[in-house]
N, CA, C and O of each residue as an XYZ file, in Angstrom:
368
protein
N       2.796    -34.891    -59.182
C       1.819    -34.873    -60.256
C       1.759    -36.267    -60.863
O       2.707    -36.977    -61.197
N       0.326    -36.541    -60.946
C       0.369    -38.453    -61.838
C       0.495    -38.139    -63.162
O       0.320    -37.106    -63.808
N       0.913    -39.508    -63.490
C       1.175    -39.369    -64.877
C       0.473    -38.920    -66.302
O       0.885    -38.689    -67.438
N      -0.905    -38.921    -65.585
C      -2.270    -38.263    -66.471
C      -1.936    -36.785    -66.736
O      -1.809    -36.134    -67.773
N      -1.850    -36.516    -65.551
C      -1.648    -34.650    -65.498
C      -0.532    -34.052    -66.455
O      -0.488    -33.177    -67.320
N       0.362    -34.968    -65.866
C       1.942    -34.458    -66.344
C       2.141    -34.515    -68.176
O       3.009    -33.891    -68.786
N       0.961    -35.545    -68.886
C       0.990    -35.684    -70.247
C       0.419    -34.742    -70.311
O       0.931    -33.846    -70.983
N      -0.967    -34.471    -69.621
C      -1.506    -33.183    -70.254
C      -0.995    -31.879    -70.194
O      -1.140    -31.034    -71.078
N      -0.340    -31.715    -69.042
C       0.542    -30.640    -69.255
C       1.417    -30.581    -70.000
O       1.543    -29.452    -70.476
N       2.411    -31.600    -70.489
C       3.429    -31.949    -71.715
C       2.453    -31.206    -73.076
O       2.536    -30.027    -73.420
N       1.738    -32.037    -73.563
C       0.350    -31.499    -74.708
C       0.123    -30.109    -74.070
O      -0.856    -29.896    -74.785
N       0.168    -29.492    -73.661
C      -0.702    -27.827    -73.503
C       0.598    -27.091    -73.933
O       0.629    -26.120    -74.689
N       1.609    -27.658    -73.378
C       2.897    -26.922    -73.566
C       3.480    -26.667    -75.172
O       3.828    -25.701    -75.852
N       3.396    -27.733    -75.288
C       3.840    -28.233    -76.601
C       2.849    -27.557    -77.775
O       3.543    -27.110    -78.687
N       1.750    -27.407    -77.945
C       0.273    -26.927    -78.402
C       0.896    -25.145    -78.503
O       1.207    -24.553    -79.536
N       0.936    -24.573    -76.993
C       1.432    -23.373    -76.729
C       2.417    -22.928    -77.492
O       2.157    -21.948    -78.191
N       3.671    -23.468    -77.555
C       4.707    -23.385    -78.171
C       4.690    -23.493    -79.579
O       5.465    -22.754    -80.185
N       3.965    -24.262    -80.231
C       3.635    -24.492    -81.707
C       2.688    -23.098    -82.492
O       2.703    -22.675    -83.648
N       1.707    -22.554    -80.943
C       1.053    -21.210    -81.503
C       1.851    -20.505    -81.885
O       1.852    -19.972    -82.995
N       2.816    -20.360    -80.873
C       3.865    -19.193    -80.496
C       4.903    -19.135    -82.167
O       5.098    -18.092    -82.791
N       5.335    -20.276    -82.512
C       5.862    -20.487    -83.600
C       5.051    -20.431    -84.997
O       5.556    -20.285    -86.110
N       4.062    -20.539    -84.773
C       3.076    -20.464    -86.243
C       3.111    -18.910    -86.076
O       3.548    -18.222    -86.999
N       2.666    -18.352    -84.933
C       2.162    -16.841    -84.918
C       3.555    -16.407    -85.435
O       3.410    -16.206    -86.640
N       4.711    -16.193    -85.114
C       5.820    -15.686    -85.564
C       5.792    -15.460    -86.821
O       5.768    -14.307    -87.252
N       5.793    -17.068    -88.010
C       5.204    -17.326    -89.053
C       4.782    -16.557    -89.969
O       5.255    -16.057    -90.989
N       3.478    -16.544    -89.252
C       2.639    -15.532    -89.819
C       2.846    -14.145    -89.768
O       2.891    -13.624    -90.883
N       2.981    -13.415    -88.844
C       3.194    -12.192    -88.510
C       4.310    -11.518    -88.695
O       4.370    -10.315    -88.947
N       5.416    -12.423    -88.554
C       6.796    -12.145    -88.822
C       6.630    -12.288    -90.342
O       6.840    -11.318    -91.070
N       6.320    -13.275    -90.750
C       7.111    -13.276    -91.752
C       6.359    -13.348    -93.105
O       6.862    -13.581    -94.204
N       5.026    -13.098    -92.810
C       4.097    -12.609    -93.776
C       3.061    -14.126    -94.264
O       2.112    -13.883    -95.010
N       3.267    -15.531    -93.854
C       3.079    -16.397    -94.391
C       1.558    -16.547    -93.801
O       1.229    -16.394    -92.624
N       0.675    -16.899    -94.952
C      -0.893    -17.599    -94.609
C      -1.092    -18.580    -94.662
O      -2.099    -18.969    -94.071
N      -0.626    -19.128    -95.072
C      -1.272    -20.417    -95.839
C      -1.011    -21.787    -94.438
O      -0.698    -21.543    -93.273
N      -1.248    -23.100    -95.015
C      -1.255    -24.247    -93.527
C      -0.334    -24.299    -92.868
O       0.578    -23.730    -93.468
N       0.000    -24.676    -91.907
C       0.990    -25.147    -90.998
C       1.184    -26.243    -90.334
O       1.046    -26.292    -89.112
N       1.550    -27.317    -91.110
C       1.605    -28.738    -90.404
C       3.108    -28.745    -89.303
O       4.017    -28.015    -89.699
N       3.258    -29.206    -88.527
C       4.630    -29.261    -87.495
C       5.268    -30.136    -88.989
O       6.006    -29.609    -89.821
N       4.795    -31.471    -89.035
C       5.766    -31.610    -89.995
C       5.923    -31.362    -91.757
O       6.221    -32.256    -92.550
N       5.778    -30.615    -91.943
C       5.749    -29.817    -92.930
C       7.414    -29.280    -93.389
O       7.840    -28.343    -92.713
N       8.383    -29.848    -94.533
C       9.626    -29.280    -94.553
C       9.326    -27.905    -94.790
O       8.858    -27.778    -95.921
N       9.416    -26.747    -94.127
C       9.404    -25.340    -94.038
C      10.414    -24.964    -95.461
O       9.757    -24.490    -96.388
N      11.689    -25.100    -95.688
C      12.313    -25.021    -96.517
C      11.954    -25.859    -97.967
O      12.311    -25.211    -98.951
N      11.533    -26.730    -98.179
C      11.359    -27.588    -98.651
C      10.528    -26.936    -99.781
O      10.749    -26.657   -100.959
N       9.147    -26.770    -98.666
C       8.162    -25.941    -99.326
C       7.691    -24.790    -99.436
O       6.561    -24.318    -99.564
N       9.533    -24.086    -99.313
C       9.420    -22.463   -100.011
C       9.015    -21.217    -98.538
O       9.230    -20.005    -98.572
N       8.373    -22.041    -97.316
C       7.594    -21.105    -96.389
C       8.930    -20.587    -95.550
O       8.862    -19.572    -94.858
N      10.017    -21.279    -95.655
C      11.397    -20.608    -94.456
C      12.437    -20.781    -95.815
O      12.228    -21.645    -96.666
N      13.673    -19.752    -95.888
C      14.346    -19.359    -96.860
C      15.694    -19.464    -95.659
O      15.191    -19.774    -94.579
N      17.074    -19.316    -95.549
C      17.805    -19.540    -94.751
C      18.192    -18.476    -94.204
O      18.934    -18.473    -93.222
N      17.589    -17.089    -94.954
C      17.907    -16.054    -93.666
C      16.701    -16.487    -92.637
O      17.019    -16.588    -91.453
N      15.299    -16.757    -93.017
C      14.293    -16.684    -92.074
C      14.781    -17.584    -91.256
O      15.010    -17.230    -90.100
N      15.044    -18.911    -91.651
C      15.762    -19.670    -90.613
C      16.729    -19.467    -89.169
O      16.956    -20.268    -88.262
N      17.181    -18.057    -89.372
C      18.277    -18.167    -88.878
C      17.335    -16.647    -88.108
O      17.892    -16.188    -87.111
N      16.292    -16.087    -88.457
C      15.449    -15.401    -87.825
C      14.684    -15.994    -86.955
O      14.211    -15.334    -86.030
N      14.454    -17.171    -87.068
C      13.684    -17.584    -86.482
C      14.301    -18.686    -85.404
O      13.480    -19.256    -84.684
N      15.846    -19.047    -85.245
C      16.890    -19.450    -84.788
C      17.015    -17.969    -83.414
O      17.143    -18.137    -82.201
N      16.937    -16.845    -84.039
C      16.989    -15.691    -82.916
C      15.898    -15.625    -82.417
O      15.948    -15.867    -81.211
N      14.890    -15.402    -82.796
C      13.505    -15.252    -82.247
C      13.136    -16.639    -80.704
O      12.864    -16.449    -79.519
N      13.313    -17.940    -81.522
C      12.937    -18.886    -80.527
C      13.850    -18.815    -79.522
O      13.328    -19.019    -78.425
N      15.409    -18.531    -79.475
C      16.149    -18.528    -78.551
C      15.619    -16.897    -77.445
O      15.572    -16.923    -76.215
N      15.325    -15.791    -78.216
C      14.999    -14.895    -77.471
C      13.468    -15.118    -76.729
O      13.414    -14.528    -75.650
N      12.482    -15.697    -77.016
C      10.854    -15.784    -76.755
C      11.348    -16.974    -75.842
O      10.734    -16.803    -74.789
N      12.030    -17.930    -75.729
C      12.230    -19.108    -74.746
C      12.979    -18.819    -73.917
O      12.653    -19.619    -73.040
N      14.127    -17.996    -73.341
C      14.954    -18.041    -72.912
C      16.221    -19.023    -72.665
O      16.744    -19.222    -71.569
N      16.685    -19.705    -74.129
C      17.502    -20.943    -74.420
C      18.389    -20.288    -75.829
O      18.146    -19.659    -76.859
N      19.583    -20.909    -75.094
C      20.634    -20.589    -76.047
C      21.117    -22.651    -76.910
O      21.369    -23.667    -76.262
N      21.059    -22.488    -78.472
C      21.477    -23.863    -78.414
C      22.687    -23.575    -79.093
O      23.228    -22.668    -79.725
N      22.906    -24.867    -78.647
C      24.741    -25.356    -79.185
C      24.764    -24.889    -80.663
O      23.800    -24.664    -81.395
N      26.274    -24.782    -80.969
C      25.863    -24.977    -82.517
C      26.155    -26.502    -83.280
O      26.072    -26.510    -84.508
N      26.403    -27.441    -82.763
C      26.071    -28.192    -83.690
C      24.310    -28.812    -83.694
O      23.940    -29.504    -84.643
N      23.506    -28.529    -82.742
C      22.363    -27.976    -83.082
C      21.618    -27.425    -83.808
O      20.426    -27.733    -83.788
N      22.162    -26.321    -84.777
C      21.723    -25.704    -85.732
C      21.809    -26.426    -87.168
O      22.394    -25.909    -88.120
N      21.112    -27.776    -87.231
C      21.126    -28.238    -88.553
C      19.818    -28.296    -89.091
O      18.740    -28.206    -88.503
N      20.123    -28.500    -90.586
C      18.270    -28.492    -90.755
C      17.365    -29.644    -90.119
O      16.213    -29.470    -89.722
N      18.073    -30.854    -90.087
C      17.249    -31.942    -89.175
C      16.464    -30.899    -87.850
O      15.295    -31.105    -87.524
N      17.292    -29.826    -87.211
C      16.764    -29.634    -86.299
C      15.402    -28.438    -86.413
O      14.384    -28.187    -85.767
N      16.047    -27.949    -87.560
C      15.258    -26.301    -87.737
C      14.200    -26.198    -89.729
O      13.652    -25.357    -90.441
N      14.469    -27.445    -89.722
C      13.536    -27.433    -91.252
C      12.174    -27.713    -90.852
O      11.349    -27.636    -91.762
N      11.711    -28.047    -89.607
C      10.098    -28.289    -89.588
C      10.031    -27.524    -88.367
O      10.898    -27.006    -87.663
N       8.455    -27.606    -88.284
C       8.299    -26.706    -86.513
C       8.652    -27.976    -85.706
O       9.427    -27.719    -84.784
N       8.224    -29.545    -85.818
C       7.822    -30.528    -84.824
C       9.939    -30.643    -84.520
O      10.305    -31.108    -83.440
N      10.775    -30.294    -85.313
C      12.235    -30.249    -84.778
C      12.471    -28.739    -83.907
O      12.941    -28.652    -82.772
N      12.102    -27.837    -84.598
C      12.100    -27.226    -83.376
C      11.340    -26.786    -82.020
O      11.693    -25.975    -81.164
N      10.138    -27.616    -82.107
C       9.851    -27.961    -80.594
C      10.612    -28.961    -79.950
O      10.913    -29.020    -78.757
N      10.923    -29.828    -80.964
C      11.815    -31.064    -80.001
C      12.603    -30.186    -79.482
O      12.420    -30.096    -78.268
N      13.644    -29.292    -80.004
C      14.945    -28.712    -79.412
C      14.225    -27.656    -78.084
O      14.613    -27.811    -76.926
N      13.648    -27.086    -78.275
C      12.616    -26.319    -77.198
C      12.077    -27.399    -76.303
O      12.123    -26.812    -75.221
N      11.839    -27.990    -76.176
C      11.440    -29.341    -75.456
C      12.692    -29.643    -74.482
O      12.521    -29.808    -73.274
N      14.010    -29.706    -75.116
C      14.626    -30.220    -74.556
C      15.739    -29.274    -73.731
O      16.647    -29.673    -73.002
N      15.369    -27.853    -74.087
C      15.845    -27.358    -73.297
C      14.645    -26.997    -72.100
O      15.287    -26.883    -71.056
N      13.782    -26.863    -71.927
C      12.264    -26.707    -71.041
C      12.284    -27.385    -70.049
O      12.157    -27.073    -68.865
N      12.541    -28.890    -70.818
C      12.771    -30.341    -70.011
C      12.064    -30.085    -68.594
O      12.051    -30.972    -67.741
């Protein structure tokens, strides 16, 4: 695959995965309002640290990826754009 393709497939994936995580969001967890990737989720009230840790089970069960635990920090899990990175990097 050239390198054109392979970005665009990177972007569709990544796009996909961000639905998948907003929809949770929403549906799970009752929230309407915007959804920027970088947006502190905690920060601004939309993830609380049980949801965190719901949503720590959810992405590991919907991806099929288990992460480490020193992984589980908020650097990794306070915005969506950290936890696609970590989904990213297990996908790889």
């Amino acid at each position: 695959m050239n390198g054109t393709k392979t970005l665009l497939l990177r972007e569709y994936i990544m796009t996909h995965d961000l639905k998948v995580l907003t929809d949770y969001i929403r549906d799970e967890l009752g929230y309407d309002g915007p959804l920027d990737p970088d947006t502190d989720l905690l920060e601004e009230r939309i993830l609380d640290s049980f949801s965190v840790v719901q949503m720590v089970v959810y992405i590991q069960s919907e991806f099929g990826i288990e992460f480490e635990p020193e992984e589980l920090v908020l650097e990794n899990l306070s915005r969506l754009s950290g936890m696609l990175a970590l989904i990213e990097k297990y996908k790889g």
